[in-house]
N, C-alpha and C positions, 0 to 999 in steps of 0.2 A: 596779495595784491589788495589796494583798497580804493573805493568809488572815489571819483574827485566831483565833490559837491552830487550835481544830479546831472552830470556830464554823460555817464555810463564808461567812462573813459576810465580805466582802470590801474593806477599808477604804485608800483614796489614803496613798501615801508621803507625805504633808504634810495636817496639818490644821490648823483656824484655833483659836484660843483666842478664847473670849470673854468674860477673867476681867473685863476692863474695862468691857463693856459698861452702860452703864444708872450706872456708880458708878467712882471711881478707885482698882480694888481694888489695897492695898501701893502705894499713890503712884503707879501710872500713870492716864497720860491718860485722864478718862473720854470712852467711844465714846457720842454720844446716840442717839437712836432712825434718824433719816436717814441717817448715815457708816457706823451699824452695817449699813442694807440696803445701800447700797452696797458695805462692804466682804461683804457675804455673795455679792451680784450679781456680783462678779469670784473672787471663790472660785469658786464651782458654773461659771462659765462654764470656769475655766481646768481642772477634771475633778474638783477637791478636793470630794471628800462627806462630809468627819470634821468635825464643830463640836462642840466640847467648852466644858462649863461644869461648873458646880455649885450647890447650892444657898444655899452659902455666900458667895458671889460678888456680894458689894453685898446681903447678906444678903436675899436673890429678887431682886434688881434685873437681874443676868446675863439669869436665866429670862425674868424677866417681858419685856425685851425681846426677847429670841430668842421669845416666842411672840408679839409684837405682828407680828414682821417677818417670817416662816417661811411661815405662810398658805398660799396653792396652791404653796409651793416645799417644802413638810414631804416629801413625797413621793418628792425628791429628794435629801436630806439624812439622813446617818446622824447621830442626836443624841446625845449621850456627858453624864449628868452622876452627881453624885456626891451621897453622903450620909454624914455623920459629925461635921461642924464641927458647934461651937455658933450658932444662929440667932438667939442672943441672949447677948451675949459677957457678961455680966454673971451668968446663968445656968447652967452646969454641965449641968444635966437637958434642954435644949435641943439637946442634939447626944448622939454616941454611935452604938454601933451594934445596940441592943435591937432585936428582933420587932418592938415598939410602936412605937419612935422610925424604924425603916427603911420600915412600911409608912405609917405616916402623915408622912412625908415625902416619899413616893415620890408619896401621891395630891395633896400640897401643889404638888411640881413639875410636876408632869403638869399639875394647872391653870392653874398660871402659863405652862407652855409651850405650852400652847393643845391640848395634845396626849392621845391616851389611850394612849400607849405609847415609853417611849422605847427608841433601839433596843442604848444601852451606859450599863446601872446598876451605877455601885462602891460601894466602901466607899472613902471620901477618907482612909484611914491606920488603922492600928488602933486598935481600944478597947480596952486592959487590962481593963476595967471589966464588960466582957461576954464571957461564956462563947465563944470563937469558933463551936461547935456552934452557939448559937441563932441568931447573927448569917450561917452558910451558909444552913442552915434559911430564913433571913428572905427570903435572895436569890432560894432556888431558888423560895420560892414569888410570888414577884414575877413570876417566869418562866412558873410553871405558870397565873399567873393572867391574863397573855398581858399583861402591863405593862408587862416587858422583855422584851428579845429575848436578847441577850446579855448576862453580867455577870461582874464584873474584880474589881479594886482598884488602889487607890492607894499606893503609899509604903510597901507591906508589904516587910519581908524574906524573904529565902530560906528561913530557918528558918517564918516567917509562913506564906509562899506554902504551902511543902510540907502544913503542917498543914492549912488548908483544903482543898488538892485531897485529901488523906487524906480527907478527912469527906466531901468531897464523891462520894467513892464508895460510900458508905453509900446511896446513893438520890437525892442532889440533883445539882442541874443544878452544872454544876464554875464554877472562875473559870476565865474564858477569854485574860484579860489582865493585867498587870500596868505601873500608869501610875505611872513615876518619872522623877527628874530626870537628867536627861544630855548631857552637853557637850564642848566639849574642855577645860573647867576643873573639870569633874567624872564623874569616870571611875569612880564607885565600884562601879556594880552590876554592872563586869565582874569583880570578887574572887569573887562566889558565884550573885549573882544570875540571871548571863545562863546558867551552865552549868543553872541550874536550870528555867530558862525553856525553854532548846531541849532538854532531858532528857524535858520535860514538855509540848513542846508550847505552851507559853505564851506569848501575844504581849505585845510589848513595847512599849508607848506614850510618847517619850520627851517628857516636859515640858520647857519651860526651856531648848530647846537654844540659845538664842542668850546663856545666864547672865545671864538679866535685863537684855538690854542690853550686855551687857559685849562681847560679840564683834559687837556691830552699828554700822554707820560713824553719826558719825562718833565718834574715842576719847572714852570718857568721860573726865573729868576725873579725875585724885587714884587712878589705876590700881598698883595694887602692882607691883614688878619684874615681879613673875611674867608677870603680865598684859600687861607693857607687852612684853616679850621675845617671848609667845605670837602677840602684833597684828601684830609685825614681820613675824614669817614669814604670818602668813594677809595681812597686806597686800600681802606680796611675790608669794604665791602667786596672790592677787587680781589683782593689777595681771599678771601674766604669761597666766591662763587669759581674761580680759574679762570677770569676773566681780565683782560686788560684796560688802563682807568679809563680809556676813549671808548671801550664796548661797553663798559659800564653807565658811560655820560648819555652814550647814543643809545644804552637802552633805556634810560630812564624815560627819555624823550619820546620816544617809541612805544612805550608805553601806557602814553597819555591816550585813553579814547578818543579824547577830541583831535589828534594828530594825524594828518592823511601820511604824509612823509616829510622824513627829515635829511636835510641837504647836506652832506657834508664834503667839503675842501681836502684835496691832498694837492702831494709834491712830488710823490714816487707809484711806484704799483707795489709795496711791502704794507702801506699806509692803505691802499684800496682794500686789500685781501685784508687784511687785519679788521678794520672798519664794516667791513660786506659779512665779517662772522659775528656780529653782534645779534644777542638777541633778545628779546622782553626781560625786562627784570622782572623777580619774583614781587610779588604785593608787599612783602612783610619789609626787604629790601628799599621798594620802591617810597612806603611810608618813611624810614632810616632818610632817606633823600630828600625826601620833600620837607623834612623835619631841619633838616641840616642847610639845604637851600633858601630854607626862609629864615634860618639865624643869619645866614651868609649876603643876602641881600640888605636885610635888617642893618648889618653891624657897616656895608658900604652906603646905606644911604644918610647915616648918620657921621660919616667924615667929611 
């Protein structure tokens, strides 16, 4: 288990995503109401307590089944969701990060989640559109009003991050997290992000670590050089350690000191249990990777 930021709140190096749940959020498999308890029943068995969604996620469909299925197991489960997409893609004024739009969507999720608290409320990216003052404002008193327990973001930058946690010592509760994408095909929030994170205390939730599939067996189809060069060496690595190319991806990820937890997506409960046996790669493996992921970024930013 590792601290999230200076929360005390103590969250598993691996947790489940559950963008798909209820709906096939960006083209994956939708998980129904049965697979999804199953796949939650092998999470929490194997020590995993982080289940992340949002509200955006099958527009409540995410929520609404993570509160059908949770029931006497809420208890056991740290709940992670977000707020800022539009809820109605056609609409504008549906998402954002306003006072108005943060608290009544907080009381909207909460319902759907069966729950009167969640225990990691973000903001799912920023809003130009709102003063970031009202939208900390909005957080901390989400906090005060015991609705969350702790609260992040999502997809802010470094320049982002810093200005929030500035505000937020003005009196408000701080963001204790920040949840971005990170992989060995996408390394970007070590340029600024991560020195600002561990300067600051900040935990780091890392999305996407398996690049939407790209680094999970078996190859996908129609892979650029880059990609295809990157699989080689994590297959080789695979096939030497007995470990499989998705335990291998997520443990490089995991790896990373500066990483609180890394989030990842299934479709089945074979994909849970396989993903929840992942574990640290060794240093000398880990360098093999990082050597290979920076040819592998290198050779896609130059097409």
């Amino acid at each position: 288990m590792n601290l999230l930021g200076r929360s005390g709140v103590r969250v598993s190096a691996l947790a489940l995503g559950a963008g798909n749940f209820g709906f096939g959020w960006h083209g994956s498999k939708t998980v129904d109401v049965k697979t999804a308890s199953r796949m939650l029943d092998a999470a929490l068995e194997s020590g995993l307590n982080l289940i992340d969604t949002a509200n955006i996620y099958g527009w409540g469909a995410s929520e609404s089944v993570l509160g059908r299925i949770l029931a006497k197991r809420r208890s056991k489960v740290l709940l992670a969701t977000k707020v800022g997409g539009c809820m109605h893609p056609t609409d504008p004024s549906s998402g954002g990060l306003s006072a108005r739009h943060i608290a009544q969507s907080l009381d909207a999720s909460l319902k759907r989640l069966g729950t009167d608290y969640v225990d990691l409320y973000m903001a799912h990216g920023p809003d130009t559109g709102t003063p970031i003052e009202e939208t900390v404002a909005a957080f901390g008193k989400a906090v005060l009003a015991g609705k969350a327990r702790v609260i992040g973001c999502s997809n802010f930058s470094a320049c982002q991050l810093k200005t929030a946690l500035t505000l937020a010592g003005t009196g408000w509760p701080r963001f204790e997290f920040n949840q971005v994408p990170y992989s060995l095909v996408d390394r970007a929030i070590e340029n600024q992000l991560v020195a600002v994170c561990l300067e600051e205390q900040v935990g780091i939730l890392a999305w996407s670590p398996l690049a939407r599939g790209l680094l999970a067996a078996p190859c996908p189809p129609r892979m650029d050089a880059g990609i295809t060069a990157l699989r080689k060496v994590l297959d080789k690595i695979s096939r030497t350690t007995g470990k499989t190319v998705s335990q291998t991806a997520l443990g490089w990820v995991i790896s990373k000191p500066f990483i609180t937890s890394a989030i990842f997506g299934a479709s089945m409960q074979t994909q849970v249990r396989e993903n929840l046996r992942t574990e640290v790669v060794a240093a000398r493996h880990v360098a093999i990777l990082d050597r290979a992921s920076e040819l592998c970024v290198s050779r896609r930013q130059t097409l």
